[in-house]
C-alpha positions in Angstrom: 7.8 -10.2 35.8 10.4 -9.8 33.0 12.5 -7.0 32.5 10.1 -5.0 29.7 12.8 -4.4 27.2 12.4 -8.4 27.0 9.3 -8.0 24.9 8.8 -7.7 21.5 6.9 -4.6 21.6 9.7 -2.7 23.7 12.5 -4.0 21.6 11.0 -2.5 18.1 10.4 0.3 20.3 14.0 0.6 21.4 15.5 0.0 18.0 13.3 2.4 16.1 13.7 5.4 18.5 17.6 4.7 18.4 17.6 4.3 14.1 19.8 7.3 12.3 19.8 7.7 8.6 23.5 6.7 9.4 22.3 3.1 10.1 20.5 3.1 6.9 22.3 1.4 3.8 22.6 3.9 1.0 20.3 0.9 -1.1 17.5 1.5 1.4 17.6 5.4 0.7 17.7 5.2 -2.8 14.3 2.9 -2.6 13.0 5.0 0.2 13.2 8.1 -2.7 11.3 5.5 -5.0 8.5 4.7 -3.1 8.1 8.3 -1.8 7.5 9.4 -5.7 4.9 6.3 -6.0 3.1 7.2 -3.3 3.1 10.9 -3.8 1.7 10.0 -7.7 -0.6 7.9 -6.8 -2.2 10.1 -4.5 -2.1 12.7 -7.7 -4.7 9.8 -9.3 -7.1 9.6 -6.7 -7.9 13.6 -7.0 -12.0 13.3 -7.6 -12.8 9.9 -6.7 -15.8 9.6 -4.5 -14.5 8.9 -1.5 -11.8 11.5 -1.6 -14.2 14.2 -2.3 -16.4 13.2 0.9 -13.1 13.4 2.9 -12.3 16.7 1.7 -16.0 17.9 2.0 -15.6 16.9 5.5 -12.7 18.5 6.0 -13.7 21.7 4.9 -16.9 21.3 7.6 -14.3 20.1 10.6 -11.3 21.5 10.0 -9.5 24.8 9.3 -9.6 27.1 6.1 -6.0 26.8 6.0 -2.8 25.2 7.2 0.5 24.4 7.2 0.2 21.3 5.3 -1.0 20.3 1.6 -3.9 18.3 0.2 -2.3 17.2 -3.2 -5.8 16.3 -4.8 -6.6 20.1 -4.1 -3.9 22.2 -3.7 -5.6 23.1 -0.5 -3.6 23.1 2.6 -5.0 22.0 6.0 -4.0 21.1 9.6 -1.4 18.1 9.4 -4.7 15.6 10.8 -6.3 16.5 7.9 -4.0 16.3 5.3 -2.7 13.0 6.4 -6.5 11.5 6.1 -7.6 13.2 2.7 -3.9 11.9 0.8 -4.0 8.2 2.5 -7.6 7.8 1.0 -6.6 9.7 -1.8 -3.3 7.4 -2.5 -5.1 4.0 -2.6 -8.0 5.0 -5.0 -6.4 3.4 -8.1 -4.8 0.3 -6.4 -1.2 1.7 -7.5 0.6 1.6 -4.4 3.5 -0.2 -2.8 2.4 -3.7 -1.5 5.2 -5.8 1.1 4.6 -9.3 0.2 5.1 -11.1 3.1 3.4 -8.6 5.4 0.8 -8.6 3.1 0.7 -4.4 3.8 0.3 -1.0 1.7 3.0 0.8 3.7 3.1 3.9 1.5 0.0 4.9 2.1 0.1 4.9 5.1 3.4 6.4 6.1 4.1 9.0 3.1 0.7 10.6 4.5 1.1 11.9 8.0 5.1 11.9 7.2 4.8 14.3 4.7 2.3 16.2 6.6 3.9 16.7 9.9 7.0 17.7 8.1 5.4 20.4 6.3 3.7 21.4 9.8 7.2 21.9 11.7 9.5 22.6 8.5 11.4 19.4 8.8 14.3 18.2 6.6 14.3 15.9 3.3 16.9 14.0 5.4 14.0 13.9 8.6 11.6 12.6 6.0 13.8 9.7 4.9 14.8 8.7 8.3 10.7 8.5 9.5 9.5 7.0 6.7 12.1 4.4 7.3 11.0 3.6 10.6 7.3 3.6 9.5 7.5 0.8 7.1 10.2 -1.0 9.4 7.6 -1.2 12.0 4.6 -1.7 10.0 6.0 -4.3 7.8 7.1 -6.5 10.7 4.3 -5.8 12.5 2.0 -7.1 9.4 4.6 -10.2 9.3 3.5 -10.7 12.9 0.1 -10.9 13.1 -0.3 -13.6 10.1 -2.1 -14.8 7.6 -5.1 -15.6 9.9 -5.2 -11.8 10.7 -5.4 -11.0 6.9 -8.5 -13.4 6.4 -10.7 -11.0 8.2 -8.7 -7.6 8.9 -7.3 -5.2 5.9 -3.9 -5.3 7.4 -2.8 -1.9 6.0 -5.8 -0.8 7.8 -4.7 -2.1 11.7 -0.6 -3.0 11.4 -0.8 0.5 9.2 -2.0 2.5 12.1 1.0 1.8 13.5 3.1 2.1 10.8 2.0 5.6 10.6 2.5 6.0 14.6 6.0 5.3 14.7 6.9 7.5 11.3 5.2 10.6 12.9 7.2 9.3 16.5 10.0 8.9 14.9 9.9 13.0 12.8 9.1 13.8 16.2 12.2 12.6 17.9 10.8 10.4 20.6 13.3 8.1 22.8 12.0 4.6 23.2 9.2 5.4 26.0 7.5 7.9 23.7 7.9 5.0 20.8 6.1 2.8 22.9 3.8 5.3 23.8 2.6 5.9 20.3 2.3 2.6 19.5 0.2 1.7 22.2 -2.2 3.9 21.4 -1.8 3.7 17.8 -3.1 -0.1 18.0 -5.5 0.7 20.7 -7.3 2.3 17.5 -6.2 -0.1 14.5 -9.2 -1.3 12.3 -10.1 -2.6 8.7 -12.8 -5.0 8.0 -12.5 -7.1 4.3 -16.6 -7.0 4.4 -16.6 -3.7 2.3 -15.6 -6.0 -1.0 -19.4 -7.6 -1.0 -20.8 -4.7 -2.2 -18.1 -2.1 -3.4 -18.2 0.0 -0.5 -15.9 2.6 0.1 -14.2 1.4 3.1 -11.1 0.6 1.7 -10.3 4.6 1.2 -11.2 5.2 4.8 -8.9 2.2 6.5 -5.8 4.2 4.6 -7.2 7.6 6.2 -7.8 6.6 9.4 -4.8 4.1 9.6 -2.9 7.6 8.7 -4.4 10.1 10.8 -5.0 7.8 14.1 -1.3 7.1 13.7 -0.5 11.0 13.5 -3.1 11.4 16.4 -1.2 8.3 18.4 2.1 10.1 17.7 1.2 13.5 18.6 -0.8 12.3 21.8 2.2 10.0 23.3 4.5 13.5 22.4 2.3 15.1 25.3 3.9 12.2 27.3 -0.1 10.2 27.0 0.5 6.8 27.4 -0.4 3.9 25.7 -0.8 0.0 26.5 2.9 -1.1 27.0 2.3 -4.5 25.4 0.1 -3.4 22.9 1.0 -6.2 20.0 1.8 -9.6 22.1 -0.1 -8.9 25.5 -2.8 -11.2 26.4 -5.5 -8.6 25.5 -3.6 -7.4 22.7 -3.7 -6.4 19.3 -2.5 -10.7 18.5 -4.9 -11.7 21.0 -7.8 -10.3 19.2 -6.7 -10.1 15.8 -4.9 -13.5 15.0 -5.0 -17.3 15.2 -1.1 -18.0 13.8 1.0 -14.5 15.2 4.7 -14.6 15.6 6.4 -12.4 18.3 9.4 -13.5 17.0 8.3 -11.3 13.2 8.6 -8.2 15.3 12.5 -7.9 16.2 13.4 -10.4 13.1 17.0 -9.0 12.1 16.7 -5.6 13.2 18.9 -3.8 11.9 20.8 -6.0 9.4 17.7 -6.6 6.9 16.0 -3.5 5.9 11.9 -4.6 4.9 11.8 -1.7 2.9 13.8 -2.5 0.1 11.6 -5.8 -0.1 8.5 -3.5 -1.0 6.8 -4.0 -4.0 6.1 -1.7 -6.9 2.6 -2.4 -8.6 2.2 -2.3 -12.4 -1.1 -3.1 -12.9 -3.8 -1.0 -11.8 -5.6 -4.0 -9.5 -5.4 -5.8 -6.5 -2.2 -7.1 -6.1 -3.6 -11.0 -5.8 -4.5 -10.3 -9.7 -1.0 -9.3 -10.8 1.1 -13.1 -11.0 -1.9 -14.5 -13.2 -2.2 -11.3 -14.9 1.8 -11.7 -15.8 1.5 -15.5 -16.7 -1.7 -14.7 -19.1 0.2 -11.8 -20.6 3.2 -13.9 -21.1 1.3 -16.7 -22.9 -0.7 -14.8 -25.0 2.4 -13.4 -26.4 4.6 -16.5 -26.8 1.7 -18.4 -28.3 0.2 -15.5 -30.6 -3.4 -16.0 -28.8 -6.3 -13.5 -29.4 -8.7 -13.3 -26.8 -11.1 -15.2 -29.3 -9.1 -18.6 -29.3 -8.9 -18.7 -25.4 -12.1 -20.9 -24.3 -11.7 -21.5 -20.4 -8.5 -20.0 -18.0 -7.9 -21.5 -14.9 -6.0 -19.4 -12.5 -4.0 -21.5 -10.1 -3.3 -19.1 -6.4 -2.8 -19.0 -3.1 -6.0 -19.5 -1.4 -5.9 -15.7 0.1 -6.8 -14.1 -3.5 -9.9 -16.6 -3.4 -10.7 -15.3 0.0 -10.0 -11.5 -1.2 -11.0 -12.1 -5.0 -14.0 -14.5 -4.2 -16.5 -12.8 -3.3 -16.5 -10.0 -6.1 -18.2 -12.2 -8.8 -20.1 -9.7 -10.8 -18.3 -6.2 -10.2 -20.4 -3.1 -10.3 -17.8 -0.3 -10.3 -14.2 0.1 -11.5 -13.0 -0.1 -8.2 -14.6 -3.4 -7.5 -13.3 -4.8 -10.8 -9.9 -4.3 -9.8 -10.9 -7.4 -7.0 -12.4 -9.6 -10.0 -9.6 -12.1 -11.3 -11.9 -12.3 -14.8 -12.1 -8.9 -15.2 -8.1 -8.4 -14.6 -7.5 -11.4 -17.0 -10.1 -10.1 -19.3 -8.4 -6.8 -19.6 -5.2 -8.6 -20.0 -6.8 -11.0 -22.9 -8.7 -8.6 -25.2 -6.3 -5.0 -24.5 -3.0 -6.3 -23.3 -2.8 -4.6 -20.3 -4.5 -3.4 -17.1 -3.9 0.1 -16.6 -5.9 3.4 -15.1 -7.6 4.5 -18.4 -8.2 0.6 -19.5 -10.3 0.0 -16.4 -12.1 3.2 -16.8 -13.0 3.0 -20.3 -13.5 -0.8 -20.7 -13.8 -2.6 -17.2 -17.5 -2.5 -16.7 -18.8 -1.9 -20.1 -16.2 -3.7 -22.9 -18.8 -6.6 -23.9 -15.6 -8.7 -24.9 -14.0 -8.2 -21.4 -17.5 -9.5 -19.4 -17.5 -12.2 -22.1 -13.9 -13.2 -21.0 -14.2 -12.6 -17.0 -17.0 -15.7 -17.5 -14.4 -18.0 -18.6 -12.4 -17.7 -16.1 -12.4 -19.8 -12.8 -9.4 -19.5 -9.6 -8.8 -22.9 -8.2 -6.2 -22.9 -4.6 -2.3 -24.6 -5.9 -0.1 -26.1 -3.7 3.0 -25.3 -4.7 1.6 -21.7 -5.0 0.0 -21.0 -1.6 3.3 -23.0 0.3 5.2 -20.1 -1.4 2.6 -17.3 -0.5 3.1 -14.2 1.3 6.9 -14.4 1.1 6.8 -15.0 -2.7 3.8 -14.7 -5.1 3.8 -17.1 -7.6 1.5 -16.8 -11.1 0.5 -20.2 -12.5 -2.2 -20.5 -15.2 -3.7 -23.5 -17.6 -5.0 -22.2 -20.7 -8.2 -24.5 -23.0 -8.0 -23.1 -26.3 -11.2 -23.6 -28.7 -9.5 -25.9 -30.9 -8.6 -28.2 -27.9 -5.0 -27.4 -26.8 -4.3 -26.8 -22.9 -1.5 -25.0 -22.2 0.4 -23.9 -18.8 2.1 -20.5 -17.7 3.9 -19.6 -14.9 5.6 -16.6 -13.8 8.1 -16.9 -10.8 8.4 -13.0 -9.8 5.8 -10.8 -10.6 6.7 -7.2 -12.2 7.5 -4.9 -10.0 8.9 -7.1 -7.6 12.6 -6.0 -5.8 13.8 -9.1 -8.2 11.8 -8.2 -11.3 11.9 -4.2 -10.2 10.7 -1.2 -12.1 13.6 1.0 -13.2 13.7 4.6 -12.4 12.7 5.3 -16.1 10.0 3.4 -15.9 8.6 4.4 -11.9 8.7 8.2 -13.5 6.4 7.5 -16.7 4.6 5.6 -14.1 4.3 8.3 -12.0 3.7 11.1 -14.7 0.6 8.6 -16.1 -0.4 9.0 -12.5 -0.9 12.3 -12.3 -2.1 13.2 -15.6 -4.9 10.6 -14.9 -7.6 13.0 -12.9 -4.8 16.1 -14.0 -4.0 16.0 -10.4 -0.3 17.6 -11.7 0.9 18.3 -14.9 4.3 16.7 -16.2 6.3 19.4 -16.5 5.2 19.6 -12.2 5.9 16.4 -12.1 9.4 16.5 -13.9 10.5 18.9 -11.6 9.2 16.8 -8.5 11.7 13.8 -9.7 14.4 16.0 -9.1 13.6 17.3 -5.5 12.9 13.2 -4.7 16.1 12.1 -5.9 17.9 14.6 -4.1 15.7 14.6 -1.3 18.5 14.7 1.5 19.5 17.9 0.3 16.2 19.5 0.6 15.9 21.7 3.8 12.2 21.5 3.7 9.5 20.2 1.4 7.0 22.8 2.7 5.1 22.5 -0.5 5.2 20.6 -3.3 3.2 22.0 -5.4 2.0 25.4 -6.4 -1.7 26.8 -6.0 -2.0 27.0 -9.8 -3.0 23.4 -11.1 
């Protein structure tokens, strides 16, 4: 047998136990700060969903009274466990978090979560926070990248490559040398689940991948601390997580470049408040409405041109029956695009299910697979439309780098009035809270703690 340290699994093991914020480029800080704000806010907008409020119903019957760490939706605080579940269901209610493109992954939400709450549980440092938050999306990121596009088809992947993700943030705040690393994540994707099915019929599961992916990661991390072990070849083994999971996976994803690129700063901030697989058509449409001067009226038929994974995802939501379902519908996206000019929170709320102009719209438009489009797709997203008009013209869009992409990036202007729309959404924080929350973020390595951050009064 091979020396272990030969195998992928040990290797991303080795390298993330051995990672000090010293390693770290000062670019991959800067954006760590930035997505630690979008997650954090778009937690803030999932404050009395549905799903948030069974979680913290649940928690209140299973857990303690009190804690060391805090439920942002509530102001509550909780056992880290706890915590770490309610805000990873809580931050991917409004479909406003990070995405990785070529992992295909929501890393935020599920490494901010049990991150933040294990610091607040042992009163570690802004610079602690970085450093494991780091690592999180390091590993989870690759580890999306290595189970494939086969993997996605079936499996949320920020439900199963997050649950690792999670394990090695919390392994790494903990400290652990490369045994416990491996340790964690072994048992981490002992646990990793996330079925697509839920998107037939608007079921909540989406929520729950994010807080379990969190917590089981937490629990994983906590457990291989105890020195509990874990399978050793948990990703590439021949009853592993690939060997289950995945027709197309890549061992060689897992230890691409460690340490020279940094995956994080390839994460993705999302303007639009949908799936992701919406957003490049949603940016063509909006960029040829306004070139051309089109009203919604003169548009007769769009045809979106994608990669075939957002007809996969997007297919099967034909006639959406909550907001959170119309989020996955391609015509309702590109209806709210045509007939408001934009696809934010509020819009969907107030006009996604009952604007007759915007159901008119969704029924004109059709998502056909490109080739040009999916030979590009995960690594870059590409938007390509053709627009009928009712006099008889057809005309073409295309959009190269979505908004919100590292090459098309949100400034820091514009990620705090996203984040303040955020949290005045479901007045999960005010904006003077929320002002005052930039500063501790930007400056987070000079923070000794973040044992709360926010006040009781909300």
């Amino acid at each position: 047998m091979q020396p272990l340290s030969s195998y992928p699994t040990r290797q991303l093991s080795e390298f993330l136990a051995a990672l000090t914020l010293a390693d770290v480029p000062a670019q991959a800080i800067e954006k760590t700060k930035e997505l630690f704000l979008d997650w954090v806010a778009s937690a803030l907008a999932g404050k009395d969903s549905g799903p948030v409020r069974a979680l913290e119903t649940f928690a209140k019957q299973m857990g303690p009274s009190s804690g060391p760490s805090e439920v942002l939706t509530n102001r509550r605080t909780t056992s880290a466990w706890f915590a770490a579940l309610i805000n990873a269901a809580a931050s991917h209610v409004v479909e406003q978090d990070d995405l990785h493109n070529s992992s295909v992954l929501h890393p935020g939400t599920v490494v901010f979560p049990p991150v933040l709450a294990v610091a607040q549980a042992e009163s570690r440092s802004g610079k602690d926070i970085l450093l494991a938050a780091i690592a999180g999306y390091e590993a989870g990121i690759r580890i999306g990248e290595f189970l494939g596009l086969s993997h996605y088809e079936v499996f949320h992947t920020t439900g199963t490559a997050g649950t690792l993700a999670a394990a090695a943030a919390t392994a790494k705040l903990f400290g652990l040398n490369e045994d416990g690393m491996q340790r964690a994540l072994g048992s981490a994707g002992t646990q990793a689940a996330g079925l697509w099915e839920f998107l037939r019929d608007a079921a909540d599961s989406k929520q729950l991948h994010t807080a379990k992916a969190a917590s089981n990661g937490l629990l994983a991390a906590y457990l291989a601390r105890e020195g509990f072990t874990g399978a050793k070849h948990i990703l590439e083994g021949p009853q592993g997580m690939a060997a289950g999971m995945s027709r197309d996976a890549d061992p060689a994803r897992l230890t691409d470049r460690l340490g020279s690129r940094w995956a994080i700063t390839e994460t993705s901030f999302k303007w639009h408040a949908s799936c992701r697989h919406t957003h490049p058509a949603a940016d063509a449409l909006l960029r040829l409405m306004k070139t051309e001067k089109l009203s919604d009226s003169q548009i007769a038929a769009v045809t979106a041109r994608v990669h075939q994974t957002a007809i996969d995802v997007l297919g099967p939501v034909v006639d959406p029956k909550t907001v959170h379902q119309a989020k996955f519908s391609m015509g309702t996206v590109l209806g709210m695009i045509a007939v408001h000019g934009r696809a934010g929170l509020t819009d969907f709320e107030s006009f996604a299910l009952t604007d007759a102009r915007v159901g008119s719209f969704r029924d004109k438009v059709t998502m056909v697979a490109d080739a040009e489009v999916n030979a590009a797709y995960p690594r870059r997203w590409i938007g390509k439309i053709e627009v009928r008009t009712v006099d008889g013209r057809r005309l073409d869009s295309r959009v190269d780098v979505p908004k919100g992409d590292p090459d098309n990036a949100l400034t820091r202007d514009e990620l705090e009035q996203k984040a303040i729309r955020l949290a005045l959404f479901r007045r999960g924080a005010t904006e003077a809270e929320m002002r005052q929350l930039f500063s501790r973020i930007w400056n987070l390595e000079d923070q000794a703690s973040l044992n709360r951050l926010f006040s009781n009064a909300g």
